[in-house]
N, C-alpha and C positions, 0 to 999 in steps of 0.2 A: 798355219795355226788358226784357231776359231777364232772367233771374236771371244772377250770376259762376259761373262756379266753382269749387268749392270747393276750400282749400288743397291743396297734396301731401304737404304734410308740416307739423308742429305749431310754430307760432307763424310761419308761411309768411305776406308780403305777395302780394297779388293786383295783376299789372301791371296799368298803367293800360289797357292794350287789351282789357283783359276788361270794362273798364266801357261799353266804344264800340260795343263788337260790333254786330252788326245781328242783329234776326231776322229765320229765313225758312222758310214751312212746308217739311215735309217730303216730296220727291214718292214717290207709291206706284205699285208697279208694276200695272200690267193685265197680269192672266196667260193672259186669252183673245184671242187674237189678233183683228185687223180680218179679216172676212169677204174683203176683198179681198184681203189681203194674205197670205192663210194660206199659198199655194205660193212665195213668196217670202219665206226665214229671214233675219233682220238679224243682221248682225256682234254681239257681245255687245263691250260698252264695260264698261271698270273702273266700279267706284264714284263713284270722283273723277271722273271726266272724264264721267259721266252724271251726274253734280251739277252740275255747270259748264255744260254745254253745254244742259240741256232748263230750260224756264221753271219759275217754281214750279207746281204746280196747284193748282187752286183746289177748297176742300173743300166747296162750297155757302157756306149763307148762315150757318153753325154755327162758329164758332173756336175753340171749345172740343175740334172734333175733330183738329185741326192739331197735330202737336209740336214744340214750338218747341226749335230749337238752337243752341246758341251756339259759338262757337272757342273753341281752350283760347289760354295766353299766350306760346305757341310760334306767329310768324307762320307760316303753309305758304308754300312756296317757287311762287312764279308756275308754271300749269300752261299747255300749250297746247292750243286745241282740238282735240277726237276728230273728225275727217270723219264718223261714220257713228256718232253715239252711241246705243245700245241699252238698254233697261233690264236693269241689273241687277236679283242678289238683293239685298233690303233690309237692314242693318242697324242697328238699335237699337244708339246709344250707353249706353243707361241694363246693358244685357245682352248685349252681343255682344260677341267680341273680334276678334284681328288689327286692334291699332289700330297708329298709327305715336305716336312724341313728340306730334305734334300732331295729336293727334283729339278728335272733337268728345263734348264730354258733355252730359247731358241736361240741361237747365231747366226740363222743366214740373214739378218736386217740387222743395218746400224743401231747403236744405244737407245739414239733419240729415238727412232722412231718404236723401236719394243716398250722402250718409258711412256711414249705416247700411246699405245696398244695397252698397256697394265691396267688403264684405268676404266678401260672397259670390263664390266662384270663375264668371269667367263663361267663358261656353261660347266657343268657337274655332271659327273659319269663320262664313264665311253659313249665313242664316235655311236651314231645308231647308222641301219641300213636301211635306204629309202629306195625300195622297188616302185620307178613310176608309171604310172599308165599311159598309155599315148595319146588319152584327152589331154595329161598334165600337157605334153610337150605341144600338141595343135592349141594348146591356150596360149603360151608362153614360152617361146623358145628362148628365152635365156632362164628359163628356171632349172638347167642345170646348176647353175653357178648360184642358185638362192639356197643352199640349204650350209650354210658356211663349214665347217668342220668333216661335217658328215660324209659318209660315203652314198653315193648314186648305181645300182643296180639295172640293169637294160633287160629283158628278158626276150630271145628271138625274137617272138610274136611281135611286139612292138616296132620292133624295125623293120617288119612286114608291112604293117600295119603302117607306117611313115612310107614306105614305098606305096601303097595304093593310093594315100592322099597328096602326094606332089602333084598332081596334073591340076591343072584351071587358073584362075584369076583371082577364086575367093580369098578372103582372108585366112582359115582356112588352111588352105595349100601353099600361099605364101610363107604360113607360120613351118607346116611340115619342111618344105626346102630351103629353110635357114636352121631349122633342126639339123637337116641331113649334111649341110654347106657346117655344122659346129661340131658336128662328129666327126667329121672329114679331116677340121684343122687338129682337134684334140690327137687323131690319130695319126695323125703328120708328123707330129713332134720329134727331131730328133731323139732316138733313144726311148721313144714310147713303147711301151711293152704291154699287149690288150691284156696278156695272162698275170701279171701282175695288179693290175688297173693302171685308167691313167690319169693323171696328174690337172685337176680341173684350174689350178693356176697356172696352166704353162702356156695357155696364149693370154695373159695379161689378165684375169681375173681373179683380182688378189683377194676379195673376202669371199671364193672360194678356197678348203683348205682341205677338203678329199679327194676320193678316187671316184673316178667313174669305171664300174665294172661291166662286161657282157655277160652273157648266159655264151661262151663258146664248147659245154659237154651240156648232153642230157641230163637232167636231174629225178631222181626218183622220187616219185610223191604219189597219191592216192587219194582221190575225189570221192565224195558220195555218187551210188550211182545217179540218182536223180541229177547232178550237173553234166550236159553233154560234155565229151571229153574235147570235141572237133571247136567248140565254141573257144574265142579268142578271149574273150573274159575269165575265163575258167582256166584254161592253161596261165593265165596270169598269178590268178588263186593258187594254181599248183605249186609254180614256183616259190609263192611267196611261201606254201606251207612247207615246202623242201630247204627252201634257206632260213625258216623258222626253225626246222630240225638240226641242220648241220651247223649252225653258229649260235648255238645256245652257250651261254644267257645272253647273249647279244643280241638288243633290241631288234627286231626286222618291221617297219611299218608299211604297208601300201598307202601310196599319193595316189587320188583318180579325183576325175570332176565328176563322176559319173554315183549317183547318189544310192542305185540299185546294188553295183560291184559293191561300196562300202559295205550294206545291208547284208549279202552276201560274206562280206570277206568276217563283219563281224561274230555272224552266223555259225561260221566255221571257226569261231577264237583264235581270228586270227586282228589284227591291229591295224587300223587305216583310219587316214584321214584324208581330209579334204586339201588343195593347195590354196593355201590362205596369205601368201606373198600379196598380190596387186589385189585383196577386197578392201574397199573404203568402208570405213567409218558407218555404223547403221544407226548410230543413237548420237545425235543432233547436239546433245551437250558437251560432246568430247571434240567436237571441233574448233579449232581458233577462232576464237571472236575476234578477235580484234582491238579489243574495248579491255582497259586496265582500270580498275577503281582505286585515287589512290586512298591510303587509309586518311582516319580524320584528326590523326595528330600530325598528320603528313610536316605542316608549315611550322608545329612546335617544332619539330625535331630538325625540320629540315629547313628553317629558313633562313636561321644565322648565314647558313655559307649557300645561300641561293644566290647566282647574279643572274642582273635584268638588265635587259636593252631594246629600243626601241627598231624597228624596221620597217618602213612605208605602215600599211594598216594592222601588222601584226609585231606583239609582245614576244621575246624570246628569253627564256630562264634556263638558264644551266645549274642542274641538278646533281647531287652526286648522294651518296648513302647506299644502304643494303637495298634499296628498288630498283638500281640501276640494273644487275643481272636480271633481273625480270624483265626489263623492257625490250621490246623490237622495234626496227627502223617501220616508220610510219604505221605504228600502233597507236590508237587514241588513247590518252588518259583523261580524267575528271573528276574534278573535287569537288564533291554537296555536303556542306556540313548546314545545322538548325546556326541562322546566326552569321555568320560569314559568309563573306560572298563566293560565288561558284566558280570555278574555273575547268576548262572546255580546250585540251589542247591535245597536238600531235607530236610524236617522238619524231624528230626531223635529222637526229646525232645524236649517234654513240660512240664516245670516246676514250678506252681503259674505264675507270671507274666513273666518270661523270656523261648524262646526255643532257642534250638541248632538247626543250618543249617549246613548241610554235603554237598560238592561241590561234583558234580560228576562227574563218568567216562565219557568221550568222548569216543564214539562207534562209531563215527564216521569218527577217523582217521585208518590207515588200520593197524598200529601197535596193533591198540585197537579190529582188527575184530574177531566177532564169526562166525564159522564156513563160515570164507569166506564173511560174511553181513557185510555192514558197514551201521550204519543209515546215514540218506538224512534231517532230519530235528529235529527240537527241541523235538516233540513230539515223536517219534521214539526213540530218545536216552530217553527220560525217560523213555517210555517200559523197552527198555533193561533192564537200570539201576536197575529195578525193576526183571524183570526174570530170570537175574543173582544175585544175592543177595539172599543167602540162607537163612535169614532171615524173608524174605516177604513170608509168607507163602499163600496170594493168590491174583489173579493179574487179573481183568481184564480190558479189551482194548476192547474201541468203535472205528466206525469210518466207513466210506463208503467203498464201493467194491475199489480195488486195495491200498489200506493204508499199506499194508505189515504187517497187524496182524497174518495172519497165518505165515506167513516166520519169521517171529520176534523168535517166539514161539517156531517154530520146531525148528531154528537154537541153539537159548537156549537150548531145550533140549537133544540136540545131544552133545551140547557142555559138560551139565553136565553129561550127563551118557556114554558118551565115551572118553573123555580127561581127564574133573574131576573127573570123579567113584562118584559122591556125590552121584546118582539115579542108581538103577538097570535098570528100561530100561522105556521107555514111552507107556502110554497109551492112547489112542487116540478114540472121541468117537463123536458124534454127534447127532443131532435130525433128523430123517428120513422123514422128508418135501420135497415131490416131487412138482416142479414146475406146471406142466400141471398134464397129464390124468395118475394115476399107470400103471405101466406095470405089475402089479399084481407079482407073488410070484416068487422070484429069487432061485435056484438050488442051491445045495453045501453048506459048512459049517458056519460056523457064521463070519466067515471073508470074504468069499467068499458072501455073503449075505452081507455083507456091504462094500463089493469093489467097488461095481458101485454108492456107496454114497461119497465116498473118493476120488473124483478126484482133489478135492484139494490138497489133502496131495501128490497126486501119480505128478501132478504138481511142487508144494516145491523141493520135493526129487530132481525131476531131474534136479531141476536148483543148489539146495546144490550138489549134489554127481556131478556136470560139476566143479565148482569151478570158481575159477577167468581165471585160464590157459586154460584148458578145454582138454591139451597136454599126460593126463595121459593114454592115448590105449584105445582099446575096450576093452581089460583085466581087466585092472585097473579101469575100471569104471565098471563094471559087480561086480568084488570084494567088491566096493565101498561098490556098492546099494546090494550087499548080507547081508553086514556087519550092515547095518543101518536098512534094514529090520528086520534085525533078533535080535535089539534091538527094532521095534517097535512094539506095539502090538494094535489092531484094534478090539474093543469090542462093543458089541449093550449094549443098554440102558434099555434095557427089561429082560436082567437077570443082574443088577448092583446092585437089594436088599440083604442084605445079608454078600454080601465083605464087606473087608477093603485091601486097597490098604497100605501096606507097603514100604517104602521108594523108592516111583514111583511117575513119573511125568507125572499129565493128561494136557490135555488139550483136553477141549471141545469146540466144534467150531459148530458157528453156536446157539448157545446159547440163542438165542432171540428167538428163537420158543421152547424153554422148558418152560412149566408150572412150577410157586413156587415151586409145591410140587415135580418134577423131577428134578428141580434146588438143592433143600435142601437133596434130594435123594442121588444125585450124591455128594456133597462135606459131606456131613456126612459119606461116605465111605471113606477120608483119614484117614489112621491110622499113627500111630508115628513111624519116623527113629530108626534106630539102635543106639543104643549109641556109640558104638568104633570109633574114627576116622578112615580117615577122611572121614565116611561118614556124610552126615547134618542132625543134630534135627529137620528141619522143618520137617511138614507132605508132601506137596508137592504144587507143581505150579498149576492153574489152570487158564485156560483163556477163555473170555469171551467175542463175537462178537457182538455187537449189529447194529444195524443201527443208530442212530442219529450219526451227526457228533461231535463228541468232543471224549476226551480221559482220564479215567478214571482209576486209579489206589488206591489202600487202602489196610493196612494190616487187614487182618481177625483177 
């Protein structure tokens, strides 16, 4: 018997009709039509009335692939039969909406977790059909499994097209034969049925909730003659305008990375867009700062039930009210009112309704300097706060040319791998983005090969190793810069597979020109501290330059 479901509302009985229900699997549409039938289009039937009139079908010999559904404890009103029932588009009760009072909710997950799923908005209309291009899949091989509900379209040419690009070492070719290695497993699936489609959660990716279809008949369609017919773009177009025909009104859109197909595919009134899964953020204010303002009745409202304690140099207040769901673990907050005094802290605990706020170090006075830096502004001293703290195991900082991120950074890690021994020595790396024209292949070794990328760092240096006096000799600065060089170490990004950086301090600069996957590349290479004091547990610092202006900090 199915599962009920679950109340509407809190301390809600479940009628007795929800315990009687019947189950019955779910039918799936074929979206390739019968060979015979393709010059003859069938009427398209509502939902209900293609639930009512066509038999269950049957999923093979596997019921684990079937979803089972139950009524809710609204009986539906007697319907009558469609003369000419067609397959609709499919909807998932667990994720689709346009339901009526009585529509059907899912069974195959326990209560909790469907209560826990409700509260996500779901989407409106039928399932759409997303014909992809085979840029989409050479971007992004799991962008089968991002388009949650909807159904996924493959059209030959494409899996042509995946067979030519498996050969090599690019990325690239990698990405195509983990395409080809995710079609392989989907169609493994006991009880997989291609002419049905197939079932994009049935090797464990649960917020996908469609099918993946192939092109396995010919489709009839009709290109302008000006489009070659032999060109692999254009047979894409075709398809798409054939499954535009045969599944109306049923959305059909093309995904391509490819900017001309779109221009084309729109050309032809036909629907396409871009794959807009993995693009970041373009406009610099919609990113996490970091930085919470609190308001300036903050201490009226909230100070009765404020408690405070003392701990070596820092204040600690435990806070509770309506600002607590806003806060994040080490997010800065700050109080400026005209008249009262400031206050300058980090979210250090969060606890049900109440977090602790930790006051911080001022870096700014010169008792307080690292390696000679003192910061200049508010946002500065949170940096620090944060890249001295051996706890924060990773840090990064936005913000325009001259902000003092690289100097924050270096002076940190100088601090900790030569006064405080916490770090063995820094490692230092960046993306190799030349400005204008290459000067093509630089001589000498791998340091030497990323010398003339480093003139940031080789800048830093020599305003750290001058100091504030600047009175130490020509000796004594020679010594300096021997000494710091010879903790820092200067590595490419093209052999970083592989390592694990042990209780070292990177910092990557320049950051914003690494892709995800050389992003995720490079911080999966820290590895864990030593245990003996006192060196630190954390794995290590890492930081991160971007361009938009604001400033950004979080623990990993």
């Amino acid at each position: 018997m199915p599962l009920p479901p679950a109340p509407s509302r809190r301390a809600a009985l479940l009628a007795p009709e929800a315990y009687k229900a019947s189950a019955r699997a779910r039918p799936v549409e074929n979206l390739l039509p019968d060979p015979e039938t393709v010059a003859i289009p069938a009427s398209r039937g509502g939902r209900k009335s293609a639930r009512n009139d066509e038999a269950p079908i049957e999923m093979g010999a596997a019921p684990a692939l079937i979803q089972v559904e139950t009524r809710s404890r609204t009986p539906e009103p007697a319907r009558t039969p469609a003369t000419a029932p067609a397959p609709a588009a499919r909807s998932s009760a667990s994720t689709r909406g346009s339901r009526s009072p009585g529509s059907k909710t899912t069974a195959s997950a326990p209560a909790a977790a469907g209560a826990s799923r409700s509260k996500k908005a779901a989407p409106q209309g039928p399932a759409k059909l997303f014909v992809l291009d085979t840029n989409v899949l050479l971007h992004d091989p799991t962008s089968l499994f991002r388009f949650e509900e909807h159904d996924i379209f493959l059209p030959m040419i494409v899996l042509e097209e995946l067979d030519g690009h498996k050969k090599g070492m690019t990325e690239v070719a990698r990405n195509g034969r983990q395409t080809s290695r995710t079609l392989d497993a989907l169609a493994g699936v006991q009880g997989a049925d291609i002419a049905h489609g197939l079932k994009l959660d049935s090797t464990g990716q649960r917020a996908a909730g469609g099918h993946l279809f192939f092109q396995t008949a010919p489709l009839d369609y009709s290109l302008p003659t000006s489009l070659p017919q032999g060109k692999a773009d254009n047979q894409i177009l075709g398809v798409v305008e054939a499954l535009r025909k045969l599944h109306a009104p049923r959305e059909v859109v093309l995904v391509s990375k490819d900017i001309n197909m779109r221009v084309k595919a729109r050309a032809l009134g036909l629907n396409a867009e871009d794959y807009q899964n993995d693009k970041t953020l373009e406009d610099g204010d919609l990113l996490y700062s970091g930085v919470l303002a609190l308001p300036p009745d903050f201490w009226a409202k909230s100070g009765k039930n404020v408690e405070s304690w003392q701990s070596g140099a820092s204040t600690y207040y435990r806070i509770g009210g309506p600002i607590v769901p806003q806060l994040m673990i080490n997010q800065f907050v700050y109080f400026e009112a005209p008249g009262e005094p400031s206050m300058f802290a980090r979210v250090s605990e969060i606890r049900e309704k109440t977090a602790v706020l930790q006051t911080l170090k001022d870096y700014g006075s010169t008792k307080h300097a690292v390696w000679g830096v003192t910061t200049r502004n508010r946002e500065q001293n949170y940096a620090m706060n944060l890249l001295m703290d051996p706890e924060v195991d990773f840090v990064t900082l936005t913000g325009t040319a001259g902000t003092g991120k690289t100097l924050l950074a270096l002076a940190a890690g100088l601090t900790q791998v030569l006064d405080d021994r916490r770090y063995t020595e820094i490692i230092m790396t960046r993306a190799t983005v030349s400005v204008g024209e290459d000067i093509g292949f630089l001589p000498g070794t791998e340091e030497e090969k990323m010398g003339p990328w480093m003139g940031a760092l080789d800048d830093n240096l020599e305003f750290l190793a001058k100091g504030d006096g600047g009175n130490a000799g020509e000796w004594g600065r020679a010594a300096t810069n021997e000494l710091i060089r010879s903790r820092i170490k200067i590595k490419s990004m093209n052999f970083m597979r592989g390592r694990t950086f042990l209780n070292k301090y990177v910092i990557i600069d320049e950051a914003q020109n690494l892709t995800p996957k050389q992003m995720k590349t490079l911080i999966t290479r820290a590895g864990p501290a030593p245990v003996p004091a006192p060196r630190s547990s954390a794995w290590a610092t890492w930081r991160r330059s971007t361009r938009p202006t604001s400033q950004k900090a979080r623990r990993a």
